[in-house]
N, C-alpha and C positions, 0 to 999 in steps of 0.2 A: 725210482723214487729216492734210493739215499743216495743218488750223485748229488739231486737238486739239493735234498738235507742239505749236503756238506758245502755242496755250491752258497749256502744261501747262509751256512754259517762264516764260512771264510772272508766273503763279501761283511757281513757284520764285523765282525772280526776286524778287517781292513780298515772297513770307516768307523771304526771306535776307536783304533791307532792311529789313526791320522786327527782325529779329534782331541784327542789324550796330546798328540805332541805339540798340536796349533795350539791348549792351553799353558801346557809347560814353557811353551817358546812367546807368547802374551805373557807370562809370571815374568819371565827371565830378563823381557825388553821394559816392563811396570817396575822390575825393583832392581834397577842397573847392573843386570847381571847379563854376563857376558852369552852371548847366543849361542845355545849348545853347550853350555857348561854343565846342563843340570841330566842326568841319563835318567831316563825310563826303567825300571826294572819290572817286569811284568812278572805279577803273583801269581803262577798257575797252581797252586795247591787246590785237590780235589777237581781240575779239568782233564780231560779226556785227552788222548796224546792226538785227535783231529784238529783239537782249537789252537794245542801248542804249534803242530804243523802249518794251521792257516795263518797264525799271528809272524811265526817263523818267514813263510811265502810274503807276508807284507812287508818284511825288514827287520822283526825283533829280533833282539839276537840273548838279550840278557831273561832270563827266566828265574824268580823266585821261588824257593819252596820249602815249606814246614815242616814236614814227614819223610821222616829219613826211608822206609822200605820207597813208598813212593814214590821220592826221588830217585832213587838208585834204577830202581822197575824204568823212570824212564829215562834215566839217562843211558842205559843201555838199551833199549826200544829206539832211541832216537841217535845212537850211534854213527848212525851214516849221517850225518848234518855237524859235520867234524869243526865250524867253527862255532857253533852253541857253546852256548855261557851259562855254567851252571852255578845259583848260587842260594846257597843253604842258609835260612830268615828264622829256622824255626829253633827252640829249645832242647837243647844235645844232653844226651842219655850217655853216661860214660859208656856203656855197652856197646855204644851203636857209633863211636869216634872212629872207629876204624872205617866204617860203613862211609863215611863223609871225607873219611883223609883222601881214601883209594878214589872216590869219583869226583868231588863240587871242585870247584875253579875257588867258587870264594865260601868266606864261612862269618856272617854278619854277627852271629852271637854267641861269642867268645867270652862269657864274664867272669871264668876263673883260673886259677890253676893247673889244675888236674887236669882238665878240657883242654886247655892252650899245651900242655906236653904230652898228652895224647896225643891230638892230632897233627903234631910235628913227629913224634917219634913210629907213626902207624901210616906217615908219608907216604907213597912207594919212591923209591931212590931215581927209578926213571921220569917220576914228573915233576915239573919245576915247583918250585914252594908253593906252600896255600896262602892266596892272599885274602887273610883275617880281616876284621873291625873289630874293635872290643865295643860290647856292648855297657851300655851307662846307664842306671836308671834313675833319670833324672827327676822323677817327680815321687822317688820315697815311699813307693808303693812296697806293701813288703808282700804282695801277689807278683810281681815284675822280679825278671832275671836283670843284671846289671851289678857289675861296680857303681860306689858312690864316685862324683867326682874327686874326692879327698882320697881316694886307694887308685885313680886313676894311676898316677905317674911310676906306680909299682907294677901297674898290671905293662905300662909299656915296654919299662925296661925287661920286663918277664919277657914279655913277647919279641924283643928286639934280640935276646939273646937265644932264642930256638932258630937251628938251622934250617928248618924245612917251613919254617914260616913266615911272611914277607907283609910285616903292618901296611894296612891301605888306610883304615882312617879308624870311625868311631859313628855306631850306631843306636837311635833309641827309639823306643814306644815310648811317648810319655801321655800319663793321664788325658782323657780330654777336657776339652777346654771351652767356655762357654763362647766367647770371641775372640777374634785374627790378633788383638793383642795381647792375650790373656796367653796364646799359643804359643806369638812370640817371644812372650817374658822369659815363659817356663826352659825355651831352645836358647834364649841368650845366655846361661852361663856356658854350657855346654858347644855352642859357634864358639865364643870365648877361646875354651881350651883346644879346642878343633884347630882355629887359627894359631893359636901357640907352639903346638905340636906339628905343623905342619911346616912352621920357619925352622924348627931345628931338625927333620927331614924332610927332603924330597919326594920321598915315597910316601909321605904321608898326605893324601890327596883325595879321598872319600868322606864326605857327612852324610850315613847314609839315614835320613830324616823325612818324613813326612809321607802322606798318604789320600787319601780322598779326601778325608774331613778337614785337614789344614795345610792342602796343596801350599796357597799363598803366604802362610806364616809360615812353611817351610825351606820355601826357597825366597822369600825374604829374607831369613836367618842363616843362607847359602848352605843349603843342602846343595848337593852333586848328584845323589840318587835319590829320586823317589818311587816308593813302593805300589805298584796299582793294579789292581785286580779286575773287580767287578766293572769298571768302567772299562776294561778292554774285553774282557770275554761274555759278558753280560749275567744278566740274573737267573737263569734258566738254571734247573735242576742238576748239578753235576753232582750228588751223593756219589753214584758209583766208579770207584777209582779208577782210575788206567792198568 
């Protein structure tokens, strides 16, 4: 009985990633963007390390997640799958910096300080840098983590000058939004400086933007990564953690 279970989740699984990437790659060909520019990063927070396994068996390779114990629990549970891509979406607890230096690949929400020297200085020396986004809160929420764009160009050179960490781009949740151009307004200043900062480095090459509700206005606005969950693991009950 739980082969078929898992038999019949992985097959879901499967055709929910392949559905997920025929829309991203329909976005990409609609708003002249280059095919395969935009990556998938798949949300597993609160799924069972089987769905990760079956999404993994279809090709994913990038995995999202919010909760630091949980992420760590499975990044070493999932250990033997040594090209996974681990990357940390959620809001960082100075306590818990270390916890994120020592395992994620990348770290999207980066919005201060003390976060950004932390987690360069609680490194370990054998892995290669973390590669950051700073996170921006473009829509003024003052519930929302994020630099304003106005303290942006401080937080770069902050982060440009830590050796253990290697700028990829710049990340947001912004408000929602009633329509696809009401989405896009909000993501235009923010593509804006994306693009700015991207001519004066090379390494500067992640917008990581958008998510189910404004796929389209996201990578209209040339996002590179978008964030997706429930539409690749489905809606079924994962309360209990991995």
């Amino acid at each position: 009985m739980s082969i078929e279970v898992e038999s019949n989740e992985a097959q879901e699984i499967k055709v929910n990633l392949a559905r997920v990437s025929r829309k991203v790659e329909q976005l990409e060909q609609q708003y002249q963007r280059k095919v395969g520019s935009v990556r998938v990063l798949a949300v597993s927070k609160t799924k069972p390390l089987s769905a990760l396994e079956a999404a993994y068996s279809a090709g994913q390779r990038a995995f999202g997640e919010n909760y630091v114990q949980e992420a760590v629990d499975k990044y070493h549970a999932l250990a033997h799958l040594s090209d996974i891509e681990w990357h940390f979406i959620g809001p960082i607890q100075s306590n818990k910096s270390r916890l994120i230096a020592e395992t994620m690949h990348w770290v999207h929400s980066v919005d201060r300080e003390k976060i950004a020297r932390r987690l360069s200085e609680q490194r370990p020396d054998d892995l290669p840098a973390l590669n950051v986004c700073i996170q921006v809160n473009i829509s003024g929420e003052d519930t929302k983590a994020g630099v304003t764009l106005s303290e942006l160009n401080d937080m770069v050179a902050l982060v440009a000058e830590l050796p253990n960490l290697r700028l990829r781009g710049l990340m947001a949740i912004p408000a929602p939004q009633d329509n696809h151009d009401a989405q896009c307004a909000v993501y235009e200043p923010l593509a804006q400086a994306f693009v700015e900062l991207s001519k004066s480095d090379s390494m500067i090459d992640t917008l990581s933007i958008g998510m189910s509700g404004d796929l389209p206005a996201a990578i209209e606005s040339g996002s590179t990564m978008v964030r997706v969950g429930t539409a690749i693991f489905g809606e079924r009950d994962y309360s209990a953690k991995a």
